[in-house]
C-alpha positions in Angstrom: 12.3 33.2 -21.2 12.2 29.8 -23.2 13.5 26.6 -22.1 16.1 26.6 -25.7 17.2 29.7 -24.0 19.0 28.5 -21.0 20.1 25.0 -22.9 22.2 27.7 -24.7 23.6 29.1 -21.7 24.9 26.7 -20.3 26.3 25.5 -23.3 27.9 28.3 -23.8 29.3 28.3 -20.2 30.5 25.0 -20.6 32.7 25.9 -23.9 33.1 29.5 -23.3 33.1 29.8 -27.2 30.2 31.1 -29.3 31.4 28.7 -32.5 31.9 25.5 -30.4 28.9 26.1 -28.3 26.8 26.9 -31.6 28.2 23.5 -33.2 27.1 21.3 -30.5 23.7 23.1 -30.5 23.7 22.5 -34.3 22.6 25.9 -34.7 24.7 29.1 -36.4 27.1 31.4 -34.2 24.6 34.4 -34.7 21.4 32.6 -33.7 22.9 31.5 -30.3 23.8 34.7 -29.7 20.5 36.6 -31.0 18.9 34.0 -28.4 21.4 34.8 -25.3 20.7 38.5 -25.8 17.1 38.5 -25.8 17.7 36.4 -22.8 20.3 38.7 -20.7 17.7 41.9 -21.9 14.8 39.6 -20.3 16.3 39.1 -17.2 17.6 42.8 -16.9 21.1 41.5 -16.1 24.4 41.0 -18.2 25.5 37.3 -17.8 28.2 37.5 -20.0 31.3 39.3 -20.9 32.5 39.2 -24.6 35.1 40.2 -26.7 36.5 39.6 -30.2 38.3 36.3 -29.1 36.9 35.4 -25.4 34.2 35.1 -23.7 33.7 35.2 -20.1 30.4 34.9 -17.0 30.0 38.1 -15.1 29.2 37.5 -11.5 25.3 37.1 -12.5 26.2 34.7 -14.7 27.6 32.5 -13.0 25.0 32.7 -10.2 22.6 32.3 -12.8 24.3 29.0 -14.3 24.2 27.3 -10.8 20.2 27.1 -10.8 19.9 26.6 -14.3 21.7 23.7 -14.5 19.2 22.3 -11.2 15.8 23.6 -13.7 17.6 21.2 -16.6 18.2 18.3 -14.9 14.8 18.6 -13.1 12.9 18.7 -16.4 15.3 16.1 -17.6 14.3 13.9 -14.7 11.0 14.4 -15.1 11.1 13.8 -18.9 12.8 10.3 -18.1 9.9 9.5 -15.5 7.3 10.4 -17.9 8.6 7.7 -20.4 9.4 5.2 -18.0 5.5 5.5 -16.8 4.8 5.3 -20.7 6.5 2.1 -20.8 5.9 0.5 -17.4 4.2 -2.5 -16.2 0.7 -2.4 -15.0 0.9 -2.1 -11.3 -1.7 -3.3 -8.6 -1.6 -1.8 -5.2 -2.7 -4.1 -2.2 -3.4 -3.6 1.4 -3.2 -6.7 3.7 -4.2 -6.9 7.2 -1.4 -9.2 8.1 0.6 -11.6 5.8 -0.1 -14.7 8.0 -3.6 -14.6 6.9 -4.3 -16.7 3.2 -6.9 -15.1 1.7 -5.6 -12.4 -0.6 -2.3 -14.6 -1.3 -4.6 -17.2 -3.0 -7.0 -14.0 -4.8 -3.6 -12.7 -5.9 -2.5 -15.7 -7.3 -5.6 -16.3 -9.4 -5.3 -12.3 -10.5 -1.2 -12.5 -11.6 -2.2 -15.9 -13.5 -5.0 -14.0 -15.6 -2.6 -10.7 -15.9 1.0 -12.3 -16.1 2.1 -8.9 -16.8 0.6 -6.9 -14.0 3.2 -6.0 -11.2 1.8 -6.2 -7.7 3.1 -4.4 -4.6 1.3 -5.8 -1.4 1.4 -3.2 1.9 0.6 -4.3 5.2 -2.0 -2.0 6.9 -4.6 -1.8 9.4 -8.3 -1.4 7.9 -8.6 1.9 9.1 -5.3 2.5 6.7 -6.5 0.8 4.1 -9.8 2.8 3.8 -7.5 5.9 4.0 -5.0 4.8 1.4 -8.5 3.3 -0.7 -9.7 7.5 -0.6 -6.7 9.3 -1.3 -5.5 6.8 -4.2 -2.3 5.0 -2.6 -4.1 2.1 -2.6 -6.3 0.2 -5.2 -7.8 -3.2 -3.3 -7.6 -3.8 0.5 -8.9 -6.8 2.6 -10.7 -6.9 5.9 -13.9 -6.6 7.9 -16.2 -3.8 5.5 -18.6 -2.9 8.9 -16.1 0.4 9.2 -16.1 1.3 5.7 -16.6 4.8 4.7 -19.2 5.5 2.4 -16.3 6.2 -0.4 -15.3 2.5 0.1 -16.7 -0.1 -1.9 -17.0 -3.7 -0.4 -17.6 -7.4 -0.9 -18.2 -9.9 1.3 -16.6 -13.4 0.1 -15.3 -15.2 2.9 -16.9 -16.3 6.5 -13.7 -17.4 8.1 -14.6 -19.6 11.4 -13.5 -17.7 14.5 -11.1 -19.5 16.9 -9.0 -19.8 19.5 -4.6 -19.8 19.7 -3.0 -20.8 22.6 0.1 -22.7 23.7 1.0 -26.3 23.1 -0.2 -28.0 27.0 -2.9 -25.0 27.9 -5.8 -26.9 28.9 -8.2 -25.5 25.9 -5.3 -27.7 23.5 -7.1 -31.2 24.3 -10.5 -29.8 23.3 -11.7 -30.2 20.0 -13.6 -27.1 20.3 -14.0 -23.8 22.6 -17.1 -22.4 24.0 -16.6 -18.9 24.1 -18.0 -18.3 27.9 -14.6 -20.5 28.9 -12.4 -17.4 27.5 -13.7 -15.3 30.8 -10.8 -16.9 32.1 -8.1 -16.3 30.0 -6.1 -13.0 29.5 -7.4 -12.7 25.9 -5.2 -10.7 23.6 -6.7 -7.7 21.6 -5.4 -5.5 18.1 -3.9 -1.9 18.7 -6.9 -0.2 18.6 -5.4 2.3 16.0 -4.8 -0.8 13.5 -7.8 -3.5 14.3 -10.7 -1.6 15.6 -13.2 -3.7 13.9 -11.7 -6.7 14.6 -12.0 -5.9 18.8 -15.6 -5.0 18.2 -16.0 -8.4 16.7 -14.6 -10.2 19.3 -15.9 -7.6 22.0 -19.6 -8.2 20.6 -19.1 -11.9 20.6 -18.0 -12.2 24.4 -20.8 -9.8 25.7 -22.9 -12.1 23.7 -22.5 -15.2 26.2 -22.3 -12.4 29.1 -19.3 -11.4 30.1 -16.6 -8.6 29.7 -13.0 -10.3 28.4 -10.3 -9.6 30.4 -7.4 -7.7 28.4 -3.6 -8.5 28.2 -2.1 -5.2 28.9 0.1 -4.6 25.8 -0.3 -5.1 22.3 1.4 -6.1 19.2 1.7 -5.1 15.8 1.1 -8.4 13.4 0.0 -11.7 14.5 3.6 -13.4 14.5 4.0 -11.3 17.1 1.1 -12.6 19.0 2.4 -16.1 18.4 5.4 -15.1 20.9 3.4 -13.8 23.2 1.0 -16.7 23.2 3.7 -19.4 23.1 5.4 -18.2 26.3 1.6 -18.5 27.7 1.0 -15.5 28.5 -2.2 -14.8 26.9 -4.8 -16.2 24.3 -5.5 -14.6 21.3 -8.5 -15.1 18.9 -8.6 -15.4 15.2 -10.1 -16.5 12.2 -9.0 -19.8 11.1 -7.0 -18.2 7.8 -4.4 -17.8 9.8 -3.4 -21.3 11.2 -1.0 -22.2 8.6 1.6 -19.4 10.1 1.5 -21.4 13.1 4.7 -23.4 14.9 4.2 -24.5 19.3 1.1 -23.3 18.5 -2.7 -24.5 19.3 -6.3 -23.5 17.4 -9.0 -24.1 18.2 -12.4 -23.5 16.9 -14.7 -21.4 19.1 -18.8 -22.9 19.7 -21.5 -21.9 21.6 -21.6 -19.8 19.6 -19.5 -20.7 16.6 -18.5 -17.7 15.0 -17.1 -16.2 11.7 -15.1 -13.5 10.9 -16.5 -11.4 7.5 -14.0 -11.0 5.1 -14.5 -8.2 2.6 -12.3 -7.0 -0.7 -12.2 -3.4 -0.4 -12.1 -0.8 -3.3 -12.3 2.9 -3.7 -16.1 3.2 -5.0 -15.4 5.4 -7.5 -12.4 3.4 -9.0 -13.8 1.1 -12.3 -10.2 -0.1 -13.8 -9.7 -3.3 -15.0 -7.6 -4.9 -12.7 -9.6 -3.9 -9.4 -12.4 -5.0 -11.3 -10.2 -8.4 -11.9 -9.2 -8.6 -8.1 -13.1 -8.8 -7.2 -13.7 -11.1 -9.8 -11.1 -13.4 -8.9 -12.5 -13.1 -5.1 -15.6 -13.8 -5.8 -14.7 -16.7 -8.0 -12.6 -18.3 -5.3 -15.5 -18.0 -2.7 -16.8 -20.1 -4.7 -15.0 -22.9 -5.5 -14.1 -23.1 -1.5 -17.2 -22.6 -0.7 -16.2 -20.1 1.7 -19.9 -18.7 2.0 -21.4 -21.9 2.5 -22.7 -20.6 5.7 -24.5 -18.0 4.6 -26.1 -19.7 2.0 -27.5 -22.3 4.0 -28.8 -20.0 6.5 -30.8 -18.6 3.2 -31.7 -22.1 2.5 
């Protein structure tokens, strides 16, 4: 059975006329019908009923012209999205942790000015979804904390983000110019879904135990961090993050955390096995803004 085949079938359904269906097939009378007899002796069935001056579908035929019809617009369809991909824009696929943060925003920026042509789509996801989206190919670059990352995952590190503290406008950490961690043992501190932000309540898990003490949860959580701004404006807990995210803030107070001061690894993330040009851009353009920032200073001067 060829494809030509069933183009002339329903051709021929359509002007139930061997002459006008061979015309707008611009092929002769007798080759459209050679080719529907070969086909009705292929499928063992008669789809048609002829005579000297008509032409009619059996009852096959015309259940044979309803799926027919559904195979040619399918492979039309799919012709169309073949040659649309041919012609199509580059595209970049991005996972961000939460649009409130400023890193990728500004490595994005740097990437569309160097490919003006490259379109970007940017999907919010949890880390854990971004490494799965990384392995399966949904994804091409995500952004957070690497410490998780499956061995499939490539990472690097280019920003140590200080680690604070957001609470209301008038709660008593709001007049300190600083936060020593042990003082958040008193506070009902705010922590990710663990589904979405594992790594990110280790982080802040590892850093409590670290002055001694256990945090005490607010029972709930909340999917992004403007969500956590509510919560935190109407006082009801204290949430920590790095300091990335302070320009989403309105009734809002950071403040830095000390004793110790701490800062929150920020990683681009790649699949590993993934060399294209544009990921390869997106690192360089990371990298490149870490350092005109400066946002490894830190590290480097504990090297120095």
């Amino acid at each position: 059975m060829e494809l030509r085949q069933l183009r002339y079938f329903v051709t021929l359904a359509e002007e139930l006329h061997f002459g006008r269906a061979a015309s707008r097939e611009h092929i002769v009378q007798s080759a459209l019908s050679q080719q529907l007899q070969r086909l009705e002796r292929e499928l063992g069935v008669a789809l048609l009923e002829r005579s000297t001056h008509h032409v009619e579908l059996t009852a096959a035929g015309s259940a044979f012209l309803i799926d027919t019809r559904q195979i040619l617009a399918h492979l039309d369809r799919a012709a169309a999205a073949a040659r649309r991909a041919t012609a199509a824009s580059p595209t970049l696929r991005v996972g961000v942790v939460d649009a409130s943060y400023d890193s990728m925003p500004q490595i994005l920026w740097q990437v569309q000015q160097r490919y003006p042509e490259l379109e970007i789509h940017q999907v919010e996801a949890g880390v854990p979804e971004q490494f799965q989206q990384l392995m399966d190919g949904r994804m091409d670059v995500g952004i957070g904390r690497a410490s998780l990352a499956p061995a499939e995952v490539a990472s690097e590190l280019f920003r140590l983000d200080p680690l604070g503290v957001l609470v209301r406008e008038g709660h008593r950490f709001a007049g300190h110019s600083a936060v020593p961690v042990a003082m958040l043992a008193d506070e009902l501190l705010l922590l990710g879904d663990e589904r979405r932000a594992p790594e990110c309540n280790q982080f802040v898990l590892e850093l409590c135990r670290l002055v001694g003490f256990v945090p005490n949860p607010y029972r709930g959580t909340v999917g992004s961090v403007r969500a956590a701004m509510d919560l935190v404006g109407q006082g009801r807990c204290v949430l920590c993050a790095p300091a990335s995210c302070r320009a989403a803030l309105s009734g809002v107070v950071w403040r830095p955390l000390v004793e110790p001061v701490s800062r929150y690894p920020w990683s681009v993330l790649w699949r590993a096995a993934d060399h294209s040009r544009h990921v390869r851009a997106t690192v360089a353009c990371a990298r490149r803004l870490s350092q005109e920032l400066g946002w490894l200073e830190p590290l480097r001067q504990m090297a120095g």
